[in-house]
N, C-alpha and C positions, 0 to 999 in steps of 0.2 A: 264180721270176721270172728275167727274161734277169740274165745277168750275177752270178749269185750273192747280189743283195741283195736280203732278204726286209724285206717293208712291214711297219711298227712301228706300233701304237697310241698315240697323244700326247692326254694329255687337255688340253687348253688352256682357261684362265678368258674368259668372255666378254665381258669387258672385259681390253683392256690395261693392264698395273699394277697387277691386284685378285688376289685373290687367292679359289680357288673357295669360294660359300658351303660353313659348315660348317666349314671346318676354321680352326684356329687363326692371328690373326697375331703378330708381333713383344710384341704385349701380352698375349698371354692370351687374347682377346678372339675369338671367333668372330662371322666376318660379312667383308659387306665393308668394303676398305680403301683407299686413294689411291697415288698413287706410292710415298708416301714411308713407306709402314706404320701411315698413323693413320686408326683405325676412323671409318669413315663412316656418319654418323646415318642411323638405321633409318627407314623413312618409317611415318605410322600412329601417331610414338610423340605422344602428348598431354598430359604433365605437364607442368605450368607450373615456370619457370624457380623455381629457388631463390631468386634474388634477390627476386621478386617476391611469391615467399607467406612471405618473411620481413619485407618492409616491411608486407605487409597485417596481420600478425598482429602487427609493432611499434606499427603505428595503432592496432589495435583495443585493445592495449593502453594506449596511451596515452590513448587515448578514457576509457577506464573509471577512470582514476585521476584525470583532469580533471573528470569528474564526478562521482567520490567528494570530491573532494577543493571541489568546488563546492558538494555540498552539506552534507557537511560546518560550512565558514564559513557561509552560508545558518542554518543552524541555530543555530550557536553563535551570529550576529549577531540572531538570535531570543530565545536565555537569557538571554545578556549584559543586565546595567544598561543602562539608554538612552543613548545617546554619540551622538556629531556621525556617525560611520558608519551606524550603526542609524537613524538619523533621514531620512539622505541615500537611502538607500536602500531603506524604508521598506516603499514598492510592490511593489518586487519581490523582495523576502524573506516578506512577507506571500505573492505570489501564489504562493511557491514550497513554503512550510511550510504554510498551509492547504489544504485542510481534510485531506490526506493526512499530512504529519509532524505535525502540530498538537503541542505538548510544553504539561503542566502542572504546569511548574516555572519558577525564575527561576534562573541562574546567581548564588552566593553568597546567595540570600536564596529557600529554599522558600517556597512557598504552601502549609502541608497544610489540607486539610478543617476546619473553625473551625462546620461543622452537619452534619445528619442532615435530608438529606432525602425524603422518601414522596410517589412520584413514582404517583398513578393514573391509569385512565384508563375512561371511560365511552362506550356506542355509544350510536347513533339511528337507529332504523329508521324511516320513513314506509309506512304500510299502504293498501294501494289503497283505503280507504276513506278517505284523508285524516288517518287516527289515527298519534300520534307514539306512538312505542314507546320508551324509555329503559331502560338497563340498569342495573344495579349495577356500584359502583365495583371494578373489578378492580385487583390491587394489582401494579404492575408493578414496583417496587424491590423488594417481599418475592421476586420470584421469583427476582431476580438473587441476594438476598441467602441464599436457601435452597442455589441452584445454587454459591457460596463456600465458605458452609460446610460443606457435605458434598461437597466435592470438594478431592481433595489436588493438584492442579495444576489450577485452575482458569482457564478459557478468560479471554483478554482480553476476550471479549464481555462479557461475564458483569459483567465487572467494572469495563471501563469505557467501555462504548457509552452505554446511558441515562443515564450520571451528565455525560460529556462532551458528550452532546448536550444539557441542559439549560444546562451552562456557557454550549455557546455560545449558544446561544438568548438567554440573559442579557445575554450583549456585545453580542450585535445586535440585541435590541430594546429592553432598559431594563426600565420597567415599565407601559407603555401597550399593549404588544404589537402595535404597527406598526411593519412591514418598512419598514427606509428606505434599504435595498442588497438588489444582488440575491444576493448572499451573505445577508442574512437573512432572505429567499425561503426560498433554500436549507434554512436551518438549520430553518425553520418546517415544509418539506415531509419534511426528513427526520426529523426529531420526529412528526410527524405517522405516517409511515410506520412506524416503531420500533411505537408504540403499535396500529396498527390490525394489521401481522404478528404480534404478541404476544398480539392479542386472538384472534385467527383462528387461530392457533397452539393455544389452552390453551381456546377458549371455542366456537367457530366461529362461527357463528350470519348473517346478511345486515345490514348497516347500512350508512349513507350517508354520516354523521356520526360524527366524535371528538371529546371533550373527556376534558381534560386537567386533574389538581387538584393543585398540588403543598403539602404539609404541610413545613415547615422550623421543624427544632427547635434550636436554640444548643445546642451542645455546653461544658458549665461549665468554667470554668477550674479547675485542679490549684487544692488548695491549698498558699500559702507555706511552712507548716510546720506539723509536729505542736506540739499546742501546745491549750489552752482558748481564747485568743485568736485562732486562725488560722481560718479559714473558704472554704469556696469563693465564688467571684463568681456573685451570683445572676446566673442568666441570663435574656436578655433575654425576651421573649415568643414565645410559638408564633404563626406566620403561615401563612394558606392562601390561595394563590392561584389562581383559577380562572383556566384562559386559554378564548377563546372556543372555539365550535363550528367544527370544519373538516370540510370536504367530503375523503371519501378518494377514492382511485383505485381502480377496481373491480378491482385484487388483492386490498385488501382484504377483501375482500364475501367 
């Protein structure tokens, strides 16, 4: 070059004040940087702010203890003795325990079992000739009671579907067996169902028709004491109730 001075190579950064991608600034931090050496957010990047997915997941938490914690009382205003709260609000602990928590017990004062009941159940078939076909009584408590006994952890099905779905059936109809809520609609059709998947389960067969027989025996009181004198309470009489004929859903069939 004239003059003696030969032309130098300068790599200069493409912005003024930045410093070239790749290499390091003042922080450690590779990338670019502002005047003043603090790293400038990368464009593309997508994670939600920390502030924000730590109120979502303080919500969500507090959600799940407000409704533990709901129904929880719900429940417990369910066991409890009957008091001026349980009374007041009466509807809506009912709509919240039925028929999914349903508890059979009472806080401070059990209710155990006081019978033994032989819960069967019978099909009806109509034959295209107009001929009623009837079955034998299938026994639908021995089944549960066989599936207890010879099983060391036995299923809560087993042990207390059919027994809890008679209870309610009880509450909700009396003993004329008419529905006068449609909760004991309810209880009627899902009785009704228990009995004809059970039938169809262990028997198969076509029918249209269930009926229902249930046999309640009094379980005798202990007696007071050993003794000549001591005795049990004779117990009351054996009762069998027949409920009517119901029409199934053709699952069961």
């Amino acid at each position: 070059m004239p003059g003696g001075i030969e032309a130098v190579d300068v790599d200069e950064p493409d912005r003024i004040g930045t410093e070239p991608t790749g290499q390091a600034g003042p922080t450690g931090q590779t990338g670019p940087t502002d005047r003043g050496g603090t790293p400038l957010p990368r464009q593309g990047s997508s994670k939600p702010p920390p502030l924000l997915l730590r109120a979502g997941t303080n919500a969500a938490v507090a959600l799940c203890l407000a409704t533990a914690l709901v129904h929880v009382l719900l429940v417990f205003l369910y066991v409890a003795p009957p008091n001026a709260l349980s009374r007041q609000y009466s509807r809506q602990v009912d709509a919240w325990v039925l028929p999914l928590f349903e508890q059979n017990w009472r806080l401070f004062a059990p209710d155990p079992e006081s019978v033994n009941r032989q819960i069967s159940a019978r099909t009806m078939h109509t034959a295209p000739n107009g001929r009623a076909h009837v079955s034998r009584w299938f026994d639908l408590s021995g089944v549960d009671n066989a599936a207890v006994r010879h099983d060391v952890f036995p299923s809560h099905t087993a042990q207390n579907m059919l027994r809890r779905a008679w209870s309610s059936y009880l509450e909700t109809h009396g003993g004329d067996d008419r529905p006068r809520s449609e909760r004991a609609l309810m209880m009627q059709k899902y009785l009704t169902d228990i009995a004809a998947d059970r039938i169809t389960d262990h028997r198969g067969g076509t029918f249209e028709s269930v009926q229902l027989r249930v046999i309640t025996v009094p379980i005798a009181a202990p007696s007071e004491g050993p003794g000549p004198g001591s005795s049990a309470a004779a117990p009351k009489s054996v009762e069998t109730r027949y409920l009517p004929w119901w029409k199934v859903t053709p699952h069961g069939n």
